[in-house]
C-alpha positions in Angstrom: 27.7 -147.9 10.4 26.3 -151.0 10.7 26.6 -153.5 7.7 23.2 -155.2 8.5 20.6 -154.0 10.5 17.5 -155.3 11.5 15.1 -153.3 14.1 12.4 -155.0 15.8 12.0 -157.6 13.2 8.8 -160.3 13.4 7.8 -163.0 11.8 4.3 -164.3 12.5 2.3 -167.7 10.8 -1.2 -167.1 11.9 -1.3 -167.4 15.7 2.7 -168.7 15.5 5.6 -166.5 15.9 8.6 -167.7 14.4 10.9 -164.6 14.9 9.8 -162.0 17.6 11.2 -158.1 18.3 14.6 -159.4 16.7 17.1 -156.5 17.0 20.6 -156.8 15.9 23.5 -155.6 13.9 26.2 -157.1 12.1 29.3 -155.0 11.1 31.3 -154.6 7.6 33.7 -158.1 7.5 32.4 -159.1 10.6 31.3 -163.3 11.1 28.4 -163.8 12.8 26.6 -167.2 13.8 22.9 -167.5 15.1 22.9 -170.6 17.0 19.9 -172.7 18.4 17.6 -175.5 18.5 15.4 -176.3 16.0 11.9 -174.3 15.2 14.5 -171.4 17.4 14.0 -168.7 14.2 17.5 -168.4 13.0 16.5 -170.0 9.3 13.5 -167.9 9.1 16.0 -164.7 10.3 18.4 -165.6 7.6 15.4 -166.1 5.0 14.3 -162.7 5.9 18.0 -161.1 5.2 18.0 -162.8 2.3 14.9 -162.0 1.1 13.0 -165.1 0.6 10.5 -164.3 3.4 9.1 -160.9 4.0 9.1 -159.8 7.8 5.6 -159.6 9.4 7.0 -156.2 10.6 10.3 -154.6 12.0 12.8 -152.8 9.1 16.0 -155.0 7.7 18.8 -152.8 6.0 22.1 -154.2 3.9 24.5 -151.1 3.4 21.7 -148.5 5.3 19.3 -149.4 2.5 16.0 -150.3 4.0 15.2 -153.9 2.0 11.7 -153.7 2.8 10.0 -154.9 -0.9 13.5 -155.2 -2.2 13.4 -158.8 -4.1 16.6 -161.4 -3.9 18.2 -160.8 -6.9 18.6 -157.2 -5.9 20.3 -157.3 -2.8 23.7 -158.5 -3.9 23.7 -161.6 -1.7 25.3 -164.8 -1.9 23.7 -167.8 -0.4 24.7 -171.1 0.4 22.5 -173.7 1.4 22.3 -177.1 3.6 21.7 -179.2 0.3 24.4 -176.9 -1.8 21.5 -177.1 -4.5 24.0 -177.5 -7.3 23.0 -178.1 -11.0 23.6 -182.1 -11.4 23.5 -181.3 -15.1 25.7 -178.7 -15.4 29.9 -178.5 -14.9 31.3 -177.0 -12.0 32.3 -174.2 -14.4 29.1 -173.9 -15.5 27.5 -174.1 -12.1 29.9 -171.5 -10.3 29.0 -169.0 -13.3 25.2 -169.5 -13.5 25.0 -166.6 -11.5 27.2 -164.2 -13.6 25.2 -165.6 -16.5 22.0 -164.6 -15.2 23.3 -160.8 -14.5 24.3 -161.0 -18.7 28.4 -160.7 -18.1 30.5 -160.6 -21.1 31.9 -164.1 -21.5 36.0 -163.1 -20.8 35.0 -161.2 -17.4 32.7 -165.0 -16.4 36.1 -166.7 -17.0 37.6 -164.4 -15.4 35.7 -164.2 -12.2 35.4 -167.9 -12.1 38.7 -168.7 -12.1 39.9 -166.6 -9.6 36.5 -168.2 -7.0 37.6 -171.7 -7.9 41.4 -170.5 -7.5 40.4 -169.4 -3.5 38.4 -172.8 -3.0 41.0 -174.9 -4.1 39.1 -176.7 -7.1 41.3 -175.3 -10.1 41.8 -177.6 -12.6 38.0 -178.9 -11.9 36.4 -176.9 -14.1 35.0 -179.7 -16.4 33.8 -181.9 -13.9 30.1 -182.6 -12.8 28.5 -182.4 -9.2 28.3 -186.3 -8.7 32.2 -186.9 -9.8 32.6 -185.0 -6.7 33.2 -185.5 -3.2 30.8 -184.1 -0.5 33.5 -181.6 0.4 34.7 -180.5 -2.9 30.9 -180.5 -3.7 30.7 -177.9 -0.8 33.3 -175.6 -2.2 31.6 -175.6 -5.5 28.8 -174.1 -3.6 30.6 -171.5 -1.8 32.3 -170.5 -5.1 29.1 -170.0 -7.0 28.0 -167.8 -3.5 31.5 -165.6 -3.4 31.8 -165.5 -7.2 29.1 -162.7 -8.0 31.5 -160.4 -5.1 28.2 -160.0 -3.0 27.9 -157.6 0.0 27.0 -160.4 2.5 27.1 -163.7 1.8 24.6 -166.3 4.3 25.6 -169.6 5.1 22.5 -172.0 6.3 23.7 -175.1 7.6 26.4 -175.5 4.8 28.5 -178.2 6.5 25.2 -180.8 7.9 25.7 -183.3 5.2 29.6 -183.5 5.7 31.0 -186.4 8.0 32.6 -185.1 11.4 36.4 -185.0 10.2 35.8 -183.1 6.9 33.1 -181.0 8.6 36.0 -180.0 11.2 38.1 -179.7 8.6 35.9 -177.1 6.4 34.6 -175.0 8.9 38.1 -173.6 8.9 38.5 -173.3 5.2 35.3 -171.4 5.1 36.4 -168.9 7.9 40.0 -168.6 5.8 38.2 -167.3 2.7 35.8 -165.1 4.6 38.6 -163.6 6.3 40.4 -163.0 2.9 37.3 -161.7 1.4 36.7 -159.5 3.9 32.8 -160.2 3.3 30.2 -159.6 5.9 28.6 -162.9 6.7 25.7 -164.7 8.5 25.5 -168.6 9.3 23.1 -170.3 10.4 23.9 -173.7 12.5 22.4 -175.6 15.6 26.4 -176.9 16.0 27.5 -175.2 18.9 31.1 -176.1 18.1 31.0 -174.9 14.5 29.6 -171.3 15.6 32.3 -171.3 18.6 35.3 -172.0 15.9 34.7 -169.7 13.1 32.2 -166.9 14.4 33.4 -163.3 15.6 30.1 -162.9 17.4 27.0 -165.9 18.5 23.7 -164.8 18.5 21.9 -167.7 20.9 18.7 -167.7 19.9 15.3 -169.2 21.6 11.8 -169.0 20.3 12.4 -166.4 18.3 14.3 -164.1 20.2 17.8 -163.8 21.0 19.2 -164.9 24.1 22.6 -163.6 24.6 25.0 -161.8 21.8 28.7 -162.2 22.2 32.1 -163.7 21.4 32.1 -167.8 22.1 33.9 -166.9 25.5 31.8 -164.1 26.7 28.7 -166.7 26.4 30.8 -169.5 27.2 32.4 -168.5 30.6 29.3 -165.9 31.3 25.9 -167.1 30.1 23.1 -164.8 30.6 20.3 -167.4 31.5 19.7 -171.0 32.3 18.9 -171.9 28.6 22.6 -170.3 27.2 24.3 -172.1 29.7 23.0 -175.5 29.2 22.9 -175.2 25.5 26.2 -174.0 24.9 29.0 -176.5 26.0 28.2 -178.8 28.9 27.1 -177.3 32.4 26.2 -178.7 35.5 23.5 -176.9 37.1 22.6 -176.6 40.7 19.5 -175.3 42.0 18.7 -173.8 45.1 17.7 -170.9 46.8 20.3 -167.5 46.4 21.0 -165.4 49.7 23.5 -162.4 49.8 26.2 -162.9 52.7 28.1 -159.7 54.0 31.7 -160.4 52.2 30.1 -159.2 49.1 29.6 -163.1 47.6 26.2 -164.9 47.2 25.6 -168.4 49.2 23.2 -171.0 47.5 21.3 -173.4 49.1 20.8 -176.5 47.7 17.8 -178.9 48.2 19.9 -181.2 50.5 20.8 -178.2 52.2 24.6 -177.9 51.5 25.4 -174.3 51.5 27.6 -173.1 48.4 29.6 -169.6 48.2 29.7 -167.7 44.8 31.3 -164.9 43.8 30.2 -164.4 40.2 26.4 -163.8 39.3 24.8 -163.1 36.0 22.4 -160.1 35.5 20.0 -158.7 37.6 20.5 -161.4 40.1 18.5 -161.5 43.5 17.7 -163.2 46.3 15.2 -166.4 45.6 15.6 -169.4 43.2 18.5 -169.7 41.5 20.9 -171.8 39.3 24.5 -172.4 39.6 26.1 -173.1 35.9 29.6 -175.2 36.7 31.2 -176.0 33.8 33.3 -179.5 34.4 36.1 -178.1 33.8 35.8 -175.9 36.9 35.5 -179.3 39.2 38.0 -181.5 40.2 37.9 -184.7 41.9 39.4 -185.2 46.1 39.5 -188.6 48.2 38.9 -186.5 51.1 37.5 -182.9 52.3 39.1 -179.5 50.7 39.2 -176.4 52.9 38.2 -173.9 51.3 36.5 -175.3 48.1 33.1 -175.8 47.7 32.3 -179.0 47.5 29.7 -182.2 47.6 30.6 -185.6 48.4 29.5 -188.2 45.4 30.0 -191.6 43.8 31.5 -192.2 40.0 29.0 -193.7 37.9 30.9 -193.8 34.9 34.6 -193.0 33.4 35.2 -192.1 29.3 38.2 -191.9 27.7 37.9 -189.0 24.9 41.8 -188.8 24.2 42.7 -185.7 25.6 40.3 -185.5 28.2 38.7 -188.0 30.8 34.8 -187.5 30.8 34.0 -188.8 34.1 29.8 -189.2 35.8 29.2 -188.5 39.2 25.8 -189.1 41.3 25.7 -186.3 44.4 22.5 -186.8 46.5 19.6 -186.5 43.8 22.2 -184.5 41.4 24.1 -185.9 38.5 27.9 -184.3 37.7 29.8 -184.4 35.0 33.6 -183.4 35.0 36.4 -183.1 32.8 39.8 -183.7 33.4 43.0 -184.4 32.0 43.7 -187.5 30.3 46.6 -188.5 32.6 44.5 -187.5 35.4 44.5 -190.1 38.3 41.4 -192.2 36.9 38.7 -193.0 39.5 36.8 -196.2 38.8 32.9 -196.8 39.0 32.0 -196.8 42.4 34.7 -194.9 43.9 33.6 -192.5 46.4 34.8 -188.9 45.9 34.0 -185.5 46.4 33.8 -182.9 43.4 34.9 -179.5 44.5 35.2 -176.3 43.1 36.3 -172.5 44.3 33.7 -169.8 45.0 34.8 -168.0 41.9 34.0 -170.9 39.4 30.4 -170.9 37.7 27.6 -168.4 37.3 25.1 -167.5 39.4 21.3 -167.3 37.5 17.8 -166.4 38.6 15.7 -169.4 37.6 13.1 -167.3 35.9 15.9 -166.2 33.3 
């Protein structure tokens, strides 16, 4: 059974709807992350679990009870939000136990319980201090304590590590999956990072104007994206258009505007002949000084180089379409200018209908 379920879910402003026909479930201990833009409906989804927001219709269950009416405070949920929304004028003792406070726990069984939360953040010995003798990520773990400590049933992350810089916020997004996994606690979280939901999540749920897009593990959408919009939102993709034909050996053959004829062998659902898209991820394209039987491939010129440590970013103009590629750092480095052609097999990319 299902840990949390929500069937046909909506969420409407007047003539705007945020969340629309939202189905999905989420399994005991299982991570999930809904990822998207902005105004996409994954804060207003996790708003709705938690109980802040009421659904404009659909049914939401926690444990197979229907939470329809049910308020906050009755669902056994732990939050924890962008702004951490710690008590500046209480201890971090004080702060991690508010909630045990409020549910009238004898004094011996707060200390208790908050001991062992700060114990599993790392903040023991920390008890006494106050939220602005913190740093941003010890101020974090405060906030995830005060979240675990009440031993929720599901505990909803929105946006928890925006406010961190890049290295701690690398740095914590692991911590935070290591105490979810040792809590075993079913969890939701929120973030428009595609590389913080990749990391830590069991399952992505790609959301789009309220509806989800594709559900799946990071490679599933990574290496197979169901649409146009999944595969140039998650990770970079390079994406050719043209017009889709079936050939006899079983692969498709795309024709570009420039008419270059391309062969593919993998194709996302429901494809057909007509317009189509070609997702290449730049990893799938390597750089030639002359023509590679076999490959599929367009002639170009470099228009730029990076250096990103491991990898070599580099730009490349083909025709009217601009390329990007990856390749290893000790690569043999093209320069600006240099004349190349990016090629790739017929088994690299995904094949999508435009109107995806």
């Amino acid at each position: 059974m299902a840990h949390i379920e929500l069937k046909d879910v909506c969420k409407r402003y007047g003539d705007v709807t945020a969340v629309a026909q939202l189905s999905l479930r989420v399994e005991p201990g299982e991570f999930l992350a809904l990822l998207g833009p902005s105004g996409c409906g994954k804060t207003t989804t996790l708003q709705m679990l938690a109980g802040f927001v009421e659904p404009s219709s659909g049914e939401i269950a926690i444990g197979a009870r229907p939470m329809r009416g049910v308020p906050p405070h009755r669902r056994n949920i732990g939050v924890m939000f962008q702004s951490y929304a710690l008590f500046p004028h209480l201890s971090v003792f004080d702060n991690v136990a508010f909630g045990l406070k409020m549910r009238r726990m004898a004094a011996a069984d707060i200390a208790a319980r908050v001991g062992r939360a700060l114990d599993l953040v790392r903040l023991a010995g920390m008890e006494q201090r106050y939220p602005r003798e913190l740093s941003g990520g010890q101020q974090q773990r405060v906030a995830l304590a005060r979240a675990i400590v009440i031993e929720p049933s599901v505990l909803l992350l929105d946006e928890p590590l925006s406010n961190l810089d890049a290295s701690l916020r690398e740095h914590m997004r692991f911590e935070i999956r290591e105490i979810q996994r040792r809590v075993g606690i079913t969890t939701v979280f929120v973030t428009h990072d595609q590389g913080e939901a990749m990391a830590v999540a069991d399952r992505m749920a790609v959301m789009s104007q309220g509806r989800i897009r594709q559900l799946g593990t990071a490679s599933q959408i990574y290496e197979s994206p169901a649409d146009v919009f999944v595969a140039a939102f998650i990770g970079q993709a390079n994406l050719l258009r043209g017009r889709a034909a079936r050939r006899g050996d079983g692969a498709a053959e795309l024709a570009l505007a420039d008419g270059t004829a391309v062969a593919v062998r993998r194709a996302g659902p429901a494809w057909r002949e007509g317009p189509a898209t070609l997702a290449l991820r730049p990893e799938d394209l390597r750089l030639a000084g002359e023509r590679q039987p076999g490959l599929n491939q367009l002639p170009a010129t470099v228009t730029r180089v990076n250096y990103l440590g491991s990898t070599l970013n580099i730009g490349l103009r083909a025709g009217e379409q601009d390329l990007t590629v990856l390749a290893p750092r000790d690569a043999c480095r093209p320069a600006e200018g240099d004349r190349v052609y990016a090629c790739w097999p017929d088994t690299a990319g995904t094949l999508l209908m435009e109107d995806a």
